[in-house]
C-alpha positions in Angstrom: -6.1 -9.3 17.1 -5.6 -7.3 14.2 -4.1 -9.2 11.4 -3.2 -7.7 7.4 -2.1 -9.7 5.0 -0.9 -7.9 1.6 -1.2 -9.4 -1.9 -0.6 -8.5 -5.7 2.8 -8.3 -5.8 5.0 -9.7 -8.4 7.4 -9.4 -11.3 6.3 -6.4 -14.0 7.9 -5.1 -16.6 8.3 -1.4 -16.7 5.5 0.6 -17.8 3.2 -2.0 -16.3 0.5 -1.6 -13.9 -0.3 -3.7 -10.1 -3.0 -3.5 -7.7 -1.7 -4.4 -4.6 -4.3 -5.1 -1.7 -4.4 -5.9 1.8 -6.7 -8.0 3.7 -7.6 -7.2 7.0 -8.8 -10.0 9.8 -11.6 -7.5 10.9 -13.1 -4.3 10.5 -11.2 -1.4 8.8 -14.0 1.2 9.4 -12.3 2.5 12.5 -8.7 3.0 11.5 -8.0 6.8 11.3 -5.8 6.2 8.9 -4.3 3.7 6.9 -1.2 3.6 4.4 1.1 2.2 2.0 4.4 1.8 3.0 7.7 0.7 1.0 11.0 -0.3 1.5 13.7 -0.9 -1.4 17.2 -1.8 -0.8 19.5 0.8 0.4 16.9 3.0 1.1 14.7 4.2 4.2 11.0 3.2 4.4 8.7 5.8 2.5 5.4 6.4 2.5 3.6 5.6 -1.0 0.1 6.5 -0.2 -2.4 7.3 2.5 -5.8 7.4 3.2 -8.2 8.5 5.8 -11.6 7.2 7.5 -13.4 9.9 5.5 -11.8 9.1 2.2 -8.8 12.2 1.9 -5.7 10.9 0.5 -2.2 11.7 0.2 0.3 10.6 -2.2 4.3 10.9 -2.4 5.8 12.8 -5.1 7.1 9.7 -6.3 4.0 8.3 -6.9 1.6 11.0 -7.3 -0.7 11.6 -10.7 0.3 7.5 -11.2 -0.6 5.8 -8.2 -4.8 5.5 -6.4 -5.1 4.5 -2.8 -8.2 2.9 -1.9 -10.4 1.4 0.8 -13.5 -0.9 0.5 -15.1 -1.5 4.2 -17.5 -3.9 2.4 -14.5 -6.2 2.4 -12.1 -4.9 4.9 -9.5 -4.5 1.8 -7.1 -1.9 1.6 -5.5 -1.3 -2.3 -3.1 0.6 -4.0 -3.5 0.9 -8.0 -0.1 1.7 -9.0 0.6 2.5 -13.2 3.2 3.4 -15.4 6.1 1.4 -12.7 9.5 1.9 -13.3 12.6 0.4 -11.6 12.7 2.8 -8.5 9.4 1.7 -7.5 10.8 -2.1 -7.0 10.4 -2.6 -2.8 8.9 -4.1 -0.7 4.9 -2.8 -0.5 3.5 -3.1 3.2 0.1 -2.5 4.5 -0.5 0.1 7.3 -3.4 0.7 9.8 -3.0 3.2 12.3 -5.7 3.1 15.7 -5.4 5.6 18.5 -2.0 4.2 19.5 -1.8 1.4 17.8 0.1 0.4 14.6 -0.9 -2.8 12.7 1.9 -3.7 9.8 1.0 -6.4 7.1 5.1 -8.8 6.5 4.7 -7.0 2.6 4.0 -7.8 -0.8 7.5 -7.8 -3.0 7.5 -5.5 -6.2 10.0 -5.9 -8.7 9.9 -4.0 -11.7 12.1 -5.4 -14.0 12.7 -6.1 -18.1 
């Protein structure tokens, strides 16, 4: 059973920089794809950030030129290097792995962006 836990959330002030990473139980060398998903209040979930088993990536507009997607098979570790954050980006971060026809979600890591 596939399990991903997310981590490096927290409290930042704006202008600030997080890495945000997500653990998987097992192997991530055979998702197709895996992704960054987020969720703030009021809104629909978005996708930040997504990358590929051969390394292509794909960013929302949002997020682009600010934000690097990243996965280490080594250690089955997912990130998301996210700089310059500002108040729209505070929501809930969660971790993504997509396999055939399976989805595998992480419960989030909580960004706030706040002075």
């Amino acid at each position: 059973q596939v399990q991903l836990v997310e981590s490096g959330g927290g409290l930042v002030q704006p202008g600030g920089s997080l890495r945000l990473s997500c653990a998987a139980s097992g192997s991530i060398f055979s998702f197709h794809i895996m992704a960054w998903y987020r969720q703030a209040p009021g809104k629909q979930r978005e996708l930040v950030a997504s990358i590929t088993k051969d390394g292509n990536t794909n960013y929302a507009d949002s997020v682009k030129g600010r934000s690097t997607i990243s996965r280490d098979n080594d250690k089955n570790t997912l990130y998301l290097q996210m700089n310059s954050l500002n108040a729209e980006d505070t929501a809930l971060y969660c971790c993504n792995a997509e396999l055939w026809a399976a989805n595998y979600w992480g419960l989030g890591t909580l960004v706030t962006v706040s002075s």
